[in-house]
C-alpha positions in Angstrom: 78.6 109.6 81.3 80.6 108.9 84.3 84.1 109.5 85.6 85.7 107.5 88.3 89.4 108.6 89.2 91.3 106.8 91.9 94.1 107.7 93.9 96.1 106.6 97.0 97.8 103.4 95.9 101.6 102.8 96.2 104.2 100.6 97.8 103.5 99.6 101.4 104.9 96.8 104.0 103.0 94.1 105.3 101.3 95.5 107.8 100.9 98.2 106.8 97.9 100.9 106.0 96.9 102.8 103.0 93.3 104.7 102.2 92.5 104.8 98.5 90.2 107.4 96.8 88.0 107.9 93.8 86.2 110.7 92.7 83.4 110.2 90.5 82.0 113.3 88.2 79.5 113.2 85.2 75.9 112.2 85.6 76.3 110.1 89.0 72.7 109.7 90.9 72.0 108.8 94.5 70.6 105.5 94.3 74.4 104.3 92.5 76.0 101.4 94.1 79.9 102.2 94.6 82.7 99.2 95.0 86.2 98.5 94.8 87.3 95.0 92.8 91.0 94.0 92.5 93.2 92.1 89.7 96.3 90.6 90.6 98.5 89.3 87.6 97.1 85.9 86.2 93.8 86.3 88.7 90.5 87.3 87.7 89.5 90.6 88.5 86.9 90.5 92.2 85.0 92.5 94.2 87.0 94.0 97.6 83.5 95.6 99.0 80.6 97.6 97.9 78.5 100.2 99.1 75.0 101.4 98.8 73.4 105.0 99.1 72.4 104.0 102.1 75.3 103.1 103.5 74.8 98.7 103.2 78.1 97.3 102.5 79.1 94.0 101.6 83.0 92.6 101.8 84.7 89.8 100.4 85.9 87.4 103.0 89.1 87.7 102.8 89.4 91.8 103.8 86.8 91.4 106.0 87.9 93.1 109.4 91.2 94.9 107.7 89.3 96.7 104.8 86.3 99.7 105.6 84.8 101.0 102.4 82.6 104.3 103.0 81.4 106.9 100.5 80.8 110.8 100.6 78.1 111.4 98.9 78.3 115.3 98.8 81.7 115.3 97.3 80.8 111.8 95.8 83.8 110.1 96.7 84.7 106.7 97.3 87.1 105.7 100.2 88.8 102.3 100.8 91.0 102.2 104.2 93.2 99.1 104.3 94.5 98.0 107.8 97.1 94.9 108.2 98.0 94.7 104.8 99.0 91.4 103.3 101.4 90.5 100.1 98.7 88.6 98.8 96.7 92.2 98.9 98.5 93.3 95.9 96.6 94.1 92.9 95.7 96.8 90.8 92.3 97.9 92.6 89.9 99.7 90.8 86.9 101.9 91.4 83.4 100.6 90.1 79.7 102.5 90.1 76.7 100.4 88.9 73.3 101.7 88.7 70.4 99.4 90.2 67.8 97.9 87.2 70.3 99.8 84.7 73.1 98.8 82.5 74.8 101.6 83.7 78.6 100.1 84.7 81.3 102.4 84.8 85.2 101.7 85.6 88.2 103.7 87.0 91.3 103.1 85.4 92.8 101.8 88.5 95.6 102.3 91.5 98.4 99.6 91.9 99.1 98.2 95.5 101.9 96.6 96.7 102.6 95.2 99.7 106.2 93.9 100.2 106.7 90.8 102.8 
């Protein structure tokens, strides 16, 4: 079993910055694949960005160049900064870790964002 517990989110203005966090415990390995997706009310839930072990990431294109994702793997922690926040940013975000050639999918329970025009 894995744990995923995010923190950071809140109420920010447009343009604005705020650095999420989630801290993973249980039976995490090396080789896990870390990500943040977002839901906005109505929308589907979609990926923000991932992040391999080794440090590959991938972004959506509409955070690219605002968003970094990054990872400590020693403390196993998952960051997201967010730069030039946008309205349309808001969402709940949550924390995901997927295990390569595994079913292995695990969830956080998720950090609201709001960012007021």
């Amino acid at each position: 079993q894995v744990q995923l517990v995010e923190s950071g989110g809140g109420l920010v203005q447009a343009g604005g910055s705020l650095r999420l966090s989630c801290a993973a415990s249980g039976s995490t390995l090396s080789i896990d694949i870390m990500g943040w997706y977002r839901q906005a009310p109505g929308n589907q839930r979609e990926l923000v960005a991932s992040i391999s072990t080794g440090g590959n990431t991938n972004y959506a294109d509409s955070v690219k160049g605002r968003f970094t994702i990054s990872r400590d793997n020693a403390k196993k922690t998952l960051y997201l900064q967010m730069n030039s926040l946008k309205p349309e940013d808001t969402a709940v975000y949550y924390c995901n870790l997927q295990r390569p050639f595994s079913p292995t999918n695990y969830w956080g329970q998720g950090t609201q964002v709001t960012v007021s025009s």
